[in-house]
C-alpha positions in Angstrom: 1.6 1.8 -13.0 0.8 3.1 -9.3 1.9 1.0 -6.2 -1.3 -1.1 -4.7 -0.5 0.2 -1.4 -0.6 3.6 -2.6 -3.8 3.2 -4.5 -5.6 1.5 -1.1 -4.1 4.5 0.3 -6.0 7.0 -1.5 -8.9 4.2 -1.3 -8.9 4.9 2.3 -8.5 8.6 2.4 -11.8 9.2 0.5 -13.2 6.5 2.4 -12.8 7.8 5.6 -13.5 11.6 4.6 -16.9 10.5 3.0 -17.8 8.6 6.1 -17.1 11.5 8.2 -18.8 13.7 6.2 -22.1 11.5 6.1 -22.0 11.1 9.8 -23.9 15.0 9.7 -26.7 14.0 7.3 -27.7 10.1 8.7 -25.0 8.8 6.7 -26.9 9.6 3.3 -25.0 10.6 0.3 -25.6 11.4 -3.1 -23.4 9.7 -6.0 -23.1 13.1 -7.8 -21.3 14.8 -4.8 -17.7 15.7 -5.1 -16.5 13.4 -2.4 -18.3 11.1 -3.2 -17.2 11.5 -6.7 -13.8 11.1 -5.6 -14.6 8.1 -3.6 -16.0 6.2 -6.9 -12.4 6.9 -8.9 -10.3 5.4 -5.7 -12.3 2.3 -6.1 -11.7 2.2 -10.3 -8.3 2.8 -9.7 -8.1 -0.2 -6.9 -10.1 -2.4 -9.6 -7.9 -1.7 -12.4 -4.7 -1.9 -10.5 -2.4 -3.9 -12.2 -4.5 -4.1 -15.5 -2.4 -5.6 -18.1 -3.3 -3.9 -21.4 -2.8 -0.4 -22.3 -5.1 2.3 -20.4 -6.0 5.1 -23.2 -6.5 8.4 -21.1 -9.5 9.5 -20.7 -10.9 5.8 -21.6 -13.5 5.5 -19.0 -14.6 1.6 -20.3 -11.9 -0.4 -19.3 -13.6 -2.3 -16.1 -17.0 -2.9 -18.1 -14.5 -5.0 -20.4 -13.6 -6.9 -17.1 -17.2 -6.9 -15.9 -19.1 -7.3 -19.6 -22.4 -8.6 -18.1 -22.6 -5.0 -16.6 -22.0 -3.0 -20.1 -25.4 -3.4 -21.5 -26.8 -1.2 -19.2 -24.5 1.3 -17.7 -22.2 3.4 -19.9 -19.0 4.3 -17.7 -16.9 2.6 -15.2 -17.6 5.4 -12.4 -21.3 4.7 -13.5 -20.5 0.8 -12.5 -18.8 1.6 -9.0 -21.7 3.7 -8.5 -24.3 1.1 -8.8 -22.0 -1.4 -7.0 -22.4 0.9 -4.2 -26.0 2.0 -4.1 -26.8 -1.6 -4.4 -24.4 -2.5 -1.8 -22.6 -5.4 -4.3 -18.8 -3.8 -4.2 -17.7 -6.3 -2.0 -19.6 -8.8 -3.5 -18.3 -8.4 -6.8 -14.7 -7.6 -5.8 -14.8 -11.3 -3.7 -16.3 -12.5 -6.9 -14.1 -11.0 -9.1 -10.8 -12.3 -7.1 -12.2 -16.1 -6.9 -12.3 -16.4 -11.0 -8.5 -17.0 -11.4 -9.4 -17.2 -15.1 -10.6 -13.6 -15.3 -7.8 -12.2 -13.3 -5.2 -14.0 -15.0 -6.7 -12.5 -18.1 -7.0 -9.0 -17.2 -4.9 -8.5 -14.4 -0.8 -8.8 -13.0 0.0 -11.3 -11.1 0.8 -8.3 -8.5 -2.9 -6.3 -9.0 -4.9 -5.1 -6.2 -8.0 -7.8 -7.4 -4.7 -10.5 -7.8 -2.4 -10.4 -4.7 -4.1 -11.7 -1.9 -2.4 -8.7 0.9 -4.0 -6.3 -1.4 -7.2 -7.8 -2.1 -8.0 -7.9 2.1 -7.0 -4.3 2.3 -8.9 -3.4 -0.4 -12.3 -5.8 0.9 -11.5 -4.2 4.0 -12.2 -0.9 2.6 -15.4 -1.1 0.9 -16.6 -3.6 3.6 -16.4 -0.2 5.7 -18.6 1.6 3.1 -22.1 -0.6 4.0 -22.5 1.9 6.7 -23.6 4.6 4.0 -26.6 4.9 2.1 -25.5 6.1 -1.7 -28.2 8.1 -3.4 -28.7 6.8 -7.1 -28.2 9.2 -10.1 -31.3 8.9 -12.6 -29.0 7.0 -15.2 -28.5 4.3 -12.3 -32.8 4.2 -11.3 -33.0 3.4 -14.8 -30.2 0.1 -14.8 
């Protein structure tokens, strides 16, 4: 399992190289863009940081078991960040998600990115800083 610190670190890597990309086109960006992309599986890995069952590769359904009230209508975790961010709920739902000890207790180590409170500020912090873009939807997410 990855160190927190190091997935924030990645976190805010693609965070900051999006947001100085998008600083040449009105800070506009389209989900399906590499970097953008990239930014979307920072933010999975931060989410399932610490996740305490057994991550199949290439299993890309593991944080709609976390979030199930979101798996009725999207089909992938990266399609879940993504409409997190177009809608502007990330740090609505990661707040959310860290206030229901029950749910994190559940899914997560007691030493998880969404479970430790250092790591959860850094990682609010992070996606706090994304409400300055504007994320494009992909027709899957126009649809949800």
């Amino acid at each position: 399992e990855p160190d927190g610190e190091a997935a924030l670190g990645r976190l805010r890597q693609a965070t900051q190289s999006l947001i100085l990309q998008a600083t040449n086109t009105n800070y506009c960006v389209a989900c399906d863009e590499p970097r953008v992309r990239a930014l979307f599986r920072a933010i999975r890995e931060c989410l399932l940081h610490g996740y305490r069952r057994y991550i199949q590769p290439g299993d890309d359904r593991i944080l709609l078991a976390v979030a199930q009230e979101y798996s009725e209508f999207l089909h992938t975790d990266l399609d879940l960040v993504a409409y997190f961010c177009v809608t502007r709920l990330l740090p609505t739902f990661v707040s959310d998600l860290y206030e229901d000890r029950r749910r994190v207790l559940h899914f997560f180590r007691p030493a998880a990115v969404v479970a430790c409170e250092e790591l959860y500020l850094g990682f609010v912090a992070l996606v706090s800083g994304l409400e300055k873009l504007s994320f494009r939807a992909t027709p899957l997410l126009t649809k949800a």
